[in-house]
N, C-alpha and C positions, 0 to 999 in steps of 0.2 A: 504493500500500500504506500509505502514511506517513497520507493523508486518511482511507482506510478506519480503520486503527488509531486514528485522533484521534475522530473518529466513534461510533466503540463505545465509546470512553472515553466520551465525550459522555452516550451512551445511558444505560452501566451507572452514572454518577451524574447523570441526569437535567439533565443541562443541554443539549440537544443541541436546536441551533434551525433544522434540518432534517430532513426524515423522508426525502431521499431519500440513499437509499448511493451514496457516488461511485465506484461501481464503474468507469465511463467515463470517468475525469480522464485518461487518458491518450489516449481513445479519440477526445473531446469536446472544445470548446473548455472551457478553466480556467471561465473565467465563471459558467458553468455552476453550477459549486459555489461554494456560501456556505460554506464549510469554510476557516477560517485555521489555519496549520499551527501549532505553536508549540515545534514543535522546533528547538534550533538547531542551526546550521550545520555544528558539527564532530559531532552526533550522528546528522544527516544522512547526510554525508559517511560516519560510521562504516556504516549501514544500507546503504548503495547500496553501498558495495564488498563489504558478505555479501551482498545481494541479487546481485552480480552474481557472484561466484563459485559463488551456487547455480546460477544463472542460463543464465550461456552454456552447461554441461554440458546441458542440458538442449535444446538448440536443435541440431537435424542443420545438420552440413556443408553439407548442399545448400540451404539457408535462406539460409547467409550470401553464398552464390554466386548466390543467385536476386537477393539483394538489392543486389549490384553490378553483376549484369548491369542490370537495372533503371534504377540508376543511369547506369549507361556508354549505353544504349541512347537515356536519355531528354536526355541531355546531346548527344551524338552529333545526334539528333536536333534538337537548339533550334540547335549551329552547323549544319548542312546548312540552316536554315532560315533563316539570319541575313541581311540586307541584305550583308554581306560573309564570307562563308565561309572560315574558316581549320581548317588542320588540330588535331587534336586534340593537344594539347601533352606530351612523352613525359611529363614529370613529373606530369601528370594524369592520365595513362592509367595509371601504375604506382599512383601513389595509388588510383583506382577501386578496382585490383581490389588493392587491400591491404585494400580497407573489411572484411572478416571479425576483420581482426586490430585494424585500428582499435573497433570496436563491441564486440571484447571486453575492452577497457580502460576502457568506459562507454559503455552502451548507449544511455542517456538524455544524455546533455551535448553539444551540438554544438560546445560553446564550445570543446574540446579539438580537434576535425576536424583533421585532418594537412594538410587545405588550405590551413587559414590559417595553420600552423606553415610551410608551406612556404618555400623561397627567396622565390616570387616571389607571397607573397601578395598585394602589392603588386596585381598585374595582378587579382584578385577583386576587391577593394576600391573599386577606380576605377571595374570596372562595377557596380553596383551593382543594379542588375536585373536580370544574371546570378546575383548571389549570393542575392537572394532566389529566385530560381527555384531553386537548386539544396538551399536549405535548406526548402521548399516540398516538392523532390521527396526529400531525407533525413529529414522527418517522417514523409511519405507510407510509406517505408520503415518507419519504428523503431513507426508504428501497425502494418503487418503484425505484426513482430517480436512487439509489445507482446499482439496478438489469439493470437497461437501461442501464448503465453505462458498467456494467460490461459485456455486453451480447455478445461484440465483442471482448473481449479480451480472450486469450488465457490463462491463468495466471497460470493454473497445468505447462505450459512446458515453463514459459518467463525464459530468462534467467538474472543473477545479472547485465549482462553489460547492457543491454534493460532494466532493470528496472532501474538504473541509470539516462539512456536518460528522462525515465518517470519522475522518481521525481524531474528533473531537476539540478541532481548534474553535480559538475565542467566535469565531464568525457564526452564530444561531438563530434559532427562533426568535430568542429574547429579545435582536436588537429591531426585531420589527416589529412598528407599532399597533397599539390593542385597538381594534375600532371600537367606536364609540353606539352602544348600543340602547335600544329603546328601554324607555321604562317598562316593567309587566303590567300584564291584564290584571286588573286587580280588581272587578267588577263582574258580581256571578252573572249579569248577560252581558252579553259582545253584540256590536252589532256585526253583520256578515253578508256581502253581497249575495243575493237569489237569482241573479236572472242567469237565462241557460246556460251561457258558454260556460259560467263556474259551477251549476247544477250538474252540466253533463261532465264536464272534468270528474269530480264524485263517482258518478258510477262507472265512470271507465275504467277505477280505480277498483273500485268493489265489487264489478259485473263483468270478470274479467272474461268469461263465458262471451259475453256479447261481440267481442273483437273479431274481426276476419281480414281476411286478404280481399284488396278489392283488386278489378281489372287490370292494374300497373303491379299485381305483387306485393303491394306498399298493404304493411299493419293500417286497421283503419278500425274507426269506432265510429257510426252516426248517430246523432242527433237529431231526429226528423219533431218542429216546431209544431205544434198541436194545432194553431190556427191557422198556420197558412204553408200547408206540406212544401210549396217552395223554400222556404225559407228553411236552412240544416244548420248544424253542425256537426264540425268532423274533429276527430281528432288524430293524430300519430304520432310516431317515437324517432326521434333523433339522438345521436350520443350527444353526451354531456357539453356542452361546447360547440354544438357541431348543428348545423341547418339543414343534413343531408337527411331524407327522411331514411327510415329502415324499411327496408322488405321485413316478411313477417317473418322468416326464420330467423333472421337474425333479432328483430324488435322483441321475440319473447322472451327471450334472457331478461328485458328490459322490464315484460309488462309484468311477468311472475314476481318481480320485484314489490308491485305496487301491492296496497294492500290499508289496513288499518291506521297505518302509522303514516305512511302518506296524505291518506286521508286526512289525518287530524293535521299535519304539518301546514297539510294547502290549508287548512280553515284555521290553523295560527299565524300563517302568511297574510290569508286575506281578513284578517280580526285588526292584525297592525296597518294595515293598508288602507282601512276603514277611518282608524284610530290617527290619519297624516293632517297635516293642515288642507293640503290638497289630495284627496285621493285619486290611485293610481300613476301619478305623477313622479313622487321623488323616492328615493331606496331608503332601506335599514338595515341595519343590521341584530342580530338578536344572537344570546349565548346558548349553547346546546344545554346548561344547565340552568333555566330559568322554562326551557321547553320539558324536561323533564318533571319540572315541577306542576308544569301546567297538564300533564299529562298523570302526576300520580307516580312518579315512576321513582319517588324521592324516598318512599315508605317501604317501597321492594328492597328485599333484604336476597332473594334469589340473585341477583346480575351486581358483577363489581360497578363502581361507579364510569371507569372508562369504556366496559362495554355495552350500557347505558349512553354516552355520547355518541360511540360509533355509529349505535341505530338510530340515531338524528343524523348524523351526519350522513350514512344510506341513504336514508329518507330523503333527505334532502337532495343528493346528487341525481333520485330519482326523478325529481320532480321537476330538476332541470331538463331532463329528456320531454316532456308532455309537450306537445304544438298544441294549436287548438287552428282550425280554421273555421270563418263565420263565412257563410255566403245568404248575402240579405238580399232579398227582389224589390229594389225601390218601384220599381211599374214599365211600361212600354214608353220609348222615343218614338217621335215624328214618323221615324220611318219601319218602327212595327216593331222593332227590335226591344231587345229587356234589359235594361240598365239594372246593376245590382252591383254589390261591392262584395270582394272573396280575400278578405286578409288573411293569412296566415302570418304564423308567427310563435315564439315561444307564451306558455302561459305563464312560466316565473323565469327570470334571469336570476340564476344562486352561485355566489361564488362560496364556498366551503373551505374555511381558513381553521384544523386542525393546529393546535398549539401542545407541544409537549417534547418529551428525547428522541431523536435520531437512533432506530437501531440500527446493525450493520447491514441492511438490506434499502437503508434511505428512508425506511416508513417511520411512521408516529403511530406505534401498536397500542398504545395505552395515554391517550389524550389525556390531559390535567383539564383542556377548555378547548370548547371547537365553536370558532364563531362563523356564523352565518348569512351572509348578507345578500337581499332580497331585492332585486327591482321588479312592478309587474313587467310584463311583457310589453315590446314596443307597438306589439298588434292595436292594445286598444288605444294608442290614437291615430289610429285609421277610422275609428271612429267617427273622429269629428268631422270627416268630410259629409259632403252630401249625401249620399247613399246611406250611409253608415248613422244618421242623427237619429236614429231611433235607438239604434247600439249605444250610442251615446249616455242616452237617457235612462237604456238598461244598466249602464256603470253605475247608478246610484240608487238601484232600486236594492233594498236589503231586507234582510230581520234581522230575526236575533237569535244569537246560541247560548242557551243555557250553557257555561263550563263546565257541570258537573258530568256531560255529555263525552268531554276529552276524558275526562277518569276511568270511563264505563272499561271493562275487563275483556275485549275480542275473543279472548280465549272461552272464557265462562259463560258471556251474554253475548255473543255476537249478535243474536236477533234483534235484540233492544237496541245495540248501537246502529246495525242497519235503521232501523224503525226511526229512531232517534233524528240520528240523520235528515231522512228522506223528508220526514215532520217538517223539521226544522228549513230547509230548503221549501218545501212547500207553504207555508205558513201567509207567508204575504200576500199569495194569490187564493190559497183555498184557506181562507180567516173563518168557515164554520165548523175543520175541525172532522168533519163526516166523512168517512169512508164505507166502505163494502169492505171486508178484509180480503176479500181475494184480490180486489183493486191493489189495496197493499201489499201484500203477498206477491204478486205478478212483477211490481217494481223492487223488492227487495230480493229474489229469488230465483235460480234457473228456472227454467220452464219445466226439465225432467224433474227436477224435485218436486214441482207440485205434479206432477203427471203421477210418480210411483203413489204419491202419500194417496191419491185420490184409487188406485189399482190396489195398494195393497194397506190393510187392516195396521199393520205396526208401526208402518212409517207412517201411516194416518196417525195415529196415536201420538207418534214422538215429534211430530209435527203439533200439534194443537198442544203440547207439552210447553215447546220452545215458547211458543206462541205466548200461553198463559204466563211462563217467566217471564219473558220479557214483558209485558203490561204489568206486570207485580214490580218490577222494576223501574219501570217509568213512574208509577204510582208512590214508590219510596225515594224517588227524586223529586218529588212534587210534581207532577204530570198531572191534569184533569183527565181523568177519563169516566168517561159515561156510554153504556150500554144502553141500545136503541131496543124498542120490544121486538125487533127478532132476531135480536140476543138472548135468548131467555136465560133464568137464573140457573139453572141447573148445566147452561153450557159454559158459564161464566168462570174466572180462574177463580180455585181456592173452593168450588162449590162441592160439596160432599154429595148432594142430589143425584140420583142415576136419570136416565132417560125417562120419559114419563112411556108409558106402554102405549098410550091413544094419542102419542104423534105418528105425524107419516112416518112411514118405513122407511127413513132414507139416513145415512152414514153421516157419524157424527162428524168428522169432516167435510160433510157437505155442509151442514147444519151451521159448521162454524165459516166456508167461505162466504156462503149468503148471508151471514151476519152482519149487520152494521153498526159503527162504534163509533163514536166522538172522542177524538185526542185532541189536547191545546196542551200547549207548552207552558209550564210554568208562571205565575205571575211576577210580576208585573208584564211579560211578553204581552199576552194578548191585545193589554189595553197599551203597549206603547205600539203595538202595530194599527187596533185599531185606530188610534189619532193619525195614522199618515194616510190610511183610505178616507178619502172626499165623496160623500157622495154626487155625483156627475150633475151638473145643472145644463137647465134646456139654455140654447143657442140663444134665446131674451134675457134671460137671468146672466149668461154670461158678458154680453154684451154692456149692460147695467153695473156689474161689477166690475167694469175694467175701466182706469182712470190713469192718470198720468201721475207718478210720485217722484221724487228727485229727494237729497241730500241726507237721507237716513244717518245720523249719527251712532256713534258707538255709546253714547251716555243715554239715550233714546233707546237702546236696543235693551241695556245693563236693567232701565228703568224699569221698562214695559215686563221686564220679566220676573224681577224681584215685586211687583206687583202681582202678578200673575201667584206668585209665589212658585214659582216652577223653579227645578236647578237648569243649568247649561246640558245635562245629558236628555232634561224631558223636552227642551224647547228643540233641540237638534232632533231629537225622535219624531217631534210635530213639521216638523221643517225637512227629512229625509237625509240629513247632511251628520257631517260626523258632528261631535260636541270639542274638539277640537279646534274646529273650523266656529264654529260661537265664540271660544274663548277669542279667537283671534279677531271677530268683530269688537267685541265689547273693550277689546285692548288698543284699536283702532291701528292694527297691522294689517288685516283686510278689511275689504270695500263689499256687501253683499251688491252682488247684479243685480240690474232692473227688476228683472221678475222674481228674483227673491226678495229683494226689497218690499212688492208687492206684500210678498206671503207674511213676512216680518207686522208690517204695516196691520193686516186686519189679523194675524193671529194676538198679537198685541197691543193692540184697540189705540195705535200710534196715529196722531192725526196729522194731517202734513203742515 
């Protein structure tokens, strides 16, 4: 390592009077290389002991065991063979097989060997063509060692800063700076963008079922818009970095990725994104351990703490692969034709800044902190063009997410977290809460799944089981639920009641898909969603309501609301905007627009 680093010194100021890299100095005779080292000896010495404490970690048990037996067999073997055969001497033989612990004190130094420390080194010394044989076959050894070592490293194309890291010189992590990251959610609801393009991101996460290869090859997920089938979206998988989309054989490495943890990442993503003075507009950054926290994962006693950051840090490199493409049909042109806008682009830009030790392979295996930093995607402002004003206006259409929701356990409640979810996402537009369960079933579930549970009697059974846990679950979060009458009490969770004998003959999984049930998310949710639905006035009423305002001040804004007696998170709930974007009128660092101004104006009876 010591020739390689002198080496590239050599190179990167041109004095280097060899082209070949001595990658093989250890492998090879020295000779070989014209390379003089010109390090000295105590900074040597400092090198080889980080080298070897990266080192032996990294070399299995049964390496070190391979390489004594080795030893013991080839020794064993030279006395059986000697003009005079003597037994193998106890103190040798316990030496041998200590060799693991001896090699992890210096892997490279023979000079230290416990042989010659021994009592009776004496007796090595005098023969002297035994000890070259055995230092002969201890080379033979530490080139294995040396070849393991080297089998993952890349070392023709490392570069001088990476090898730095390696030998443990002054140049690290440490001396680059900690971004500067957001404060936590510390409010048990968030609010969280609804509209499609971040609804169908979700299930392409959690319906991984649904993915196919469309006519190009290309991984694809759609989207198809309930009101107006022209209108989709798609989405697919690019590497990390990278705008090239995937064919599907290669994208499923990618999508098998996604999952639970994604999921909740994108809706801590989009919570802070929410939570900007401007949404969608500027980046953040966040710590992998304040994600953990938010997720529950601070009380798990099962996962050390660095393997804990990793799977945010997964999570998140996953999330950098998601495109999303929107293609919106504004209407026909002059000459018949369909104007519509089709952005594509990433859904989060993450850059993944791991902080912790260099092992000898260049990785950070065991993070102290892994920070994260987010921008949305530059798709949505494409947006703001013509085509696209309706996309626009969908950037600001949200609800809200209970937190207790990130805590939910995938392993033990997967159903409720689906359910949860899907709620949750749906909430703004269906604010009565009413389903059919099969309705919900269908969006949370393969379609084989409800197909067996419906053919066969046990999976019907474990089916309406999950079912009943999850609502018992929601229910112990504070979830409203209420059962419609045909739901009846005996099909209800928690009901000891059997079937009544004089209902129809029909399977209590049918019983339970044609059932209908009211879910509402927690309070205060409901009623901060109800105050952002307006009821719709006729085209006279509107007309009558609309007037000209100008100069809205920040002391005007602060006024009207501490009247109201409302805080800045209920006036921004009335208003669709974050409570961020409030502070910063009433601070008079922003200017509300025209037609917020309006909203401001009669939600707080502000006169001009």
């Amino acid at each position: 390592f010591l020739k390689l680093y002198e080496y590239l010194l050599n190179e990167e100021g041109g004095n280097s009077k060899s082209k070949q890299l001595p990658i093989e100095i250890y492998l090879e005779e020295a000779e070989k290389s014209k390379i003089k080292l010109n390090f000295t000896k105590a900074k040597i010495k400092k090198v080889v002991k980080h080298l070897t404490s990266k080192i032996t970690p990294t070399i299995k048990d049964e390496m070190w065991e391979e390489a004594a037996e080795e030893l013991l067999v080839y020794e064993l073997f030279e006395l059986a063979n000697s003009k005079q055969p003597e037994p193998l001497p106890p103190w040798l033989e316990k030496c041998f097989l200590k060799i693991p612990k001896i090699f992890i004190a210096d892997p490279f130094d023979f000079s230290n060997f416990e042989l010659i420390n021994s009592p009776n080194h004496k007796e090595i010394y005098e023969n002297h063509i035994f000890y070259q044989k055995l230092a002969f076959a201890l080379k033979r050894v530490s080139i294995r060692i040396v070849s393991d070592i080297l089998k993952d490293l890349d070392l023709s194309s490392i570069t001088l800063t990476n090898l730095d890291l390696v030998l443990g010189f002054e140049k690290d992590y440490k001396s680059n700076p900690i971004p500067v990251t957001v404060s936590r959610l510390t409010n048990a609801n968030i609010a969280v963008p609804t509209f499609a393009g971040f609804g169908s991101a979700i299930t392409a996460q959690i319906r991984k079922d649904l993915w196919y290869e469309d006519s190009n090859g290309l991984a694809c997920f759609k989207y198809q818009a309930k009101g107006n089938p022209q209108n989709y979206i798609e989405h697919y998988i690019s590497n990390s970095g990278d705008i090239e989309i995937l064919p599907l054989e290669q994208a499923e490495q990618i999508i098998d990725k996604f999952g639970f943890n994604t999921v909740k990442l994108h809706l801590i993503f989009a919570a802070h994104t929410m939570d900007q003075p401007i949404p969608w507009w500027g980046k953040f950054s966040l710590k992998a351990s304040d994600v953990i926290k938010y997720l529950g994962w601070d009380k798990r006693t099962d996962l050390p703490v660095h393997q804990k950051l990793n799977e945010i840090a997964k999570a998140a490199y996953v999330l950098d692969c998601l495109l999303v493409k929107s293609v919106w049909v504004e209407g026909r042109n002059k000459k018949g034709g369909i104007n519509a806008s089709t952005p594509t682009g990433r859904m989060w830009n993450v850059v993944v800044d791991p902080r912790g030790e260099l092992n000898i392979k260049g990785k950070i295996e065991k993070p102290e902190e892994v920070y994260i930093t987010v921008q949305p995607g530059f798709i949505f402002h494409s947006f703001l063009n013509k085509a696209g004003s309706k996309l626009r206006e969908a950037l600001y259409q949200f609800g809200y997410l209970a937190q207790d929701i990130l805590k939910i356990d995938p392993y033990h409640d997967e159903l409720a977290l689906r359910l949860a979810i899907h709620l949750t996402m749906e909430s703004r537009v269906h604010t009565s809460g009413t389903y059919r369960v099969e309705t919900l079933l269908k969006h949370l579930l393969p379609h084989t799944k409800m197909d067996k549970a419906r053919n066969d009697s046990r999976r019907g059974y474990d089916l309406k089981q999950r079912w009943d846990n999850a609502l018992k679950l929601l229910i112990n979060l504070r979830w409203q639920v209420q059962f419609d009458e045909s739901y009846p009490k005996w099909l209800q969770p928690g009901s000891k009641l059997g079937k009544p004998s004089n209902v129809r003959k029909m399977k209590i999984i049918e019983w339970l898909l044609q059932a209908k049930i009211t879910i509402q998310p927690p309070e205060p949710i409901p009623e901060l969603i109800s105050a952002k639905v307006k009821p719709k006035l006729s085209s006279s009423k509107k007309k009558k309501k609309i007037k000209t305002v100008t100069g809205i001040t920040s002391d005007q804004i602060r006024k009207g609301r501490t009247a109201k007696g409302w805080s800045q998170r209920k006036l921004a709930g009335r208003l669709g905007v974050s409570n961020a974007l409030v502070g910063y009128w009433e601070k008079g660092k922003r200017t509300p627009s025209d037609e917020m101004e309006k909203k401001l104006r009669a939600l707080l009876e502000i006169e001009d």
